[in-house]
DRENTI-976935 format. One record per residue (C-alpha): residue in three letters; residue number from 1; x negated, y, z. Coordinates in steps of 0.5 Angstrom, whole numbers, plus 2048, in hexadecimal, padded with zeros to 3 digits. Each point is the difference from the previous one (the first is absolute). Layout:
BEGIN
ALA  NUM  X  Y  Z
...
END
This chain:
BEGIN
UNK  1  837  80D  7FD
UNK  2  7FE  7FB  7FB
UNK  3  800  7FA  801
UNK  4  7F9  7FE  7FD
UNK  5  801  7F8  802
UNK  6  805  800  7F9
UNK  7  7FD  805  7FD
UNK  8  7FA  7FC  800
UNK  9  804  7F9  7FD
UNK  10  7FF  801  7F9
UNK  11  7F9  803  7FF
UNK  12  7FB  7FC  800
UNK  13  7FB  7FD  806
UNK  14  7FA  806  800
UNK  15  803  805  7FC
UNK  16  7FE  806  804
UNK  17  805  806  800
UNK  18  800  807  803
UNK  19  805  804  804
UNK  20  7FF  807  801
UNK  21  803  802  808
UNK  22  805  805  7FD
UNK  23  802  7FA  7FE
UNK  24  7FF  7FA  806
UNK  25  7FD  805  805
UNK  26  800  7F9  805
UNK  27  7FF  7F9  7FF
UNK  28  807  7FC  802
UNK  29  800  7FE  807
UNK  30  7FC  7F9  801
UNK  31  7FA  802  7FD
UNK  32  7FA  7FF  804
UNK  33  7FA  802  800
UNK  34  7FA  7FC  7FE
UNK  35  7F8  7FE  7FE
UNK  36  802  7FB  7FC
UNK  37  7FF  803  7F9
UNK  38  7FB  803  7FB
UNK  39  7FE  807  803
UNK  40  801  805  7FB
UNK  41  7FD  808  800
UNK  42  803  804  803
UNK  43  805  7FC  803
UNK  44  803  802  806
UNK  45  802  7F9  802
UNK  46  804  7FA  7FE
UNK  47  807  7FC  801
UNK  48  803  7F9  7FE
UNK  49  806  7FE  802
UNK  50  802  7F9  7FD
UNK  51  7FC  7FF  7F9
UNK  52  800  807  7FE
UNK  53  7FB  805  802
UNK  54  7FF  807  801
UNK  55  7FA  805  800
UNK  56  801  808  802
UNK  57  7FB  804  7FD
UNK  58  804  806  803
UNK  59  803  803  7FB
UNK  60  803  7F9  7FD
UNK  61  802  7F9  801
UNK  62  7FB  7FB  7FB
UNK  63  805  7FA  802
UNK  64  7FF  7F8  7FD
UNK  65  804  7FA  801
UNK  66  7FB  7FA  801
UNK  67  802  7F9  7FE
UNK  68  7FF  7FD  808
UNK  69  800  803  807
UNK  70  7FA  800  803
UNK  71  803  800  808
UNK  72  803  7F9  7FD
UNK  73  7FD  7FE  7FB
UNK  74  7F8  803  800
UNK  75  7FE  7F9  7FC
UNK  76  803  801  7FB
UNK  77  801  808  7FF
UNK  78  7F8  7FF  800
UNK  79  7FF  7FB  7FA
UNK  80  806  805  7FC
UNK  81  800  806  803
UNK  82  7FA  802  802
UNK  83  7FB  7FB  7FD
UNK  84  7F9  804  801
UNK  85  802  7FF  808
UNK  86  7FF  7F9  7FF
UNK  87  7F9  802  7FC
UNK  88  7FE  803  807
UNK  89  802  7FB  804
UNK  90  7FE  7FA  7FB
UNK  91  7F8  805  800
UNK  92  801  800  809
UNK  93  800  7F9  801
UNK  94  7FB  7FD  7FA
UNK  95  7FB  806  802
UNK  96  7FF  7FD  807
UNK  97  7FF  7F9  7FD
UNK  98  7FC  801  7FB
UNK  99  7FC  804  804
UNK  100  800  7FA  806
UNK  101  7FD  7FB  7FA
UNK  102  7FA  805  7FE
UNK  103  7FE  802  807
UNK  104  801  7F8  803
UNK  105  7FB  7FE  7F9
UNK  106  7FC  805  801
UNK  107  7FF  7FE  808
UNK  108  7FF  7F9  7FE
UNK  109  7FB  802  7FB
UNK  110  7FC  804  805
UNK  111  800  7F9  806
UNK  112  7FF  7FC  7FB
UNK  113  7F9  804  7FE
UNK  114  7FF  801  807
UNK  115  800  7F8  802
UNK  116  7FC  7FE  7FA
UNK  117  7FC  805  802
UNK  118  7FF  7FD  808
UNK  119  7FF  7F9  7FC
UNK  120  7FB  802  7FB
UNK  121  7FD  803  807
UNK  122  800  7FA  804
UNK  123  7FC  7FC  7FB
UNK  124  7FA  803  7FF
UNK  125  7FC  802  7FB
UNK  126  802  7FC  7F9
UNK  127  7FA  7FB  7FF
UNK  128  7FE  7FF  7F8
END
């Protein structure tokens, strides 16, 4: 079997290869099944072991290495491997703030409006 782990030592991060299954009909042992990773069409599932990364399309293995490790390493394979991750995750935590803020003025507005409107009617007619 070969061994993807020293294979993979020389090719630069993200250089994705693609072995055909007469070739590589399974993944090394320790290899594990994931949801951490771009889905691709037509992909039957995806794999990691370590820093590299497998895709099975049935046919094939799509395998690249990652700089980082995202089980110990999630950070920082966020900021260099997957950084429209970070985008998503940047976007979930901005959207609600903002979101908040225009709502909370948005109200303030309205009470504002409301007691100066309870004020205006507790004074009576405007006298010229």
């Amino acid at each position: 079997m070969i061994n993807l782990e020293r294979y993979f030592e020389k090719i630069p991060f993200h250089t994705e290869l693609k072995f055909n299954k007469r070739f590589l009909p399974n993944l090394p042992s320790g290899f594990k099944s994931t949801i951490a990773g771009d889905p691709r069409i037509g992909m039957k599932g995806q794999y990691r072991y370590g820093t590299l990364h497998a895709y099975d399309f049935g046919d094939c293995w799509l395998i690249h290495k990652d700089r980082w490790n995202p089980e110990t390493h999630l950070w920082e394979h966020m900021v260099e491997d997957a950084p429209h991750w970070l985008a998503v995750v940047a976007a979930a935590v901005v959207a609600p703030i903002v979101f908040g803020a225009v709502l909370f003025g948005y109200l303030s507005d309205i009470a504002r409006e409301a007691q100066s409107t309870a004020t205006n009617s507790q004074r009576g007619p405007r006298q010229w």
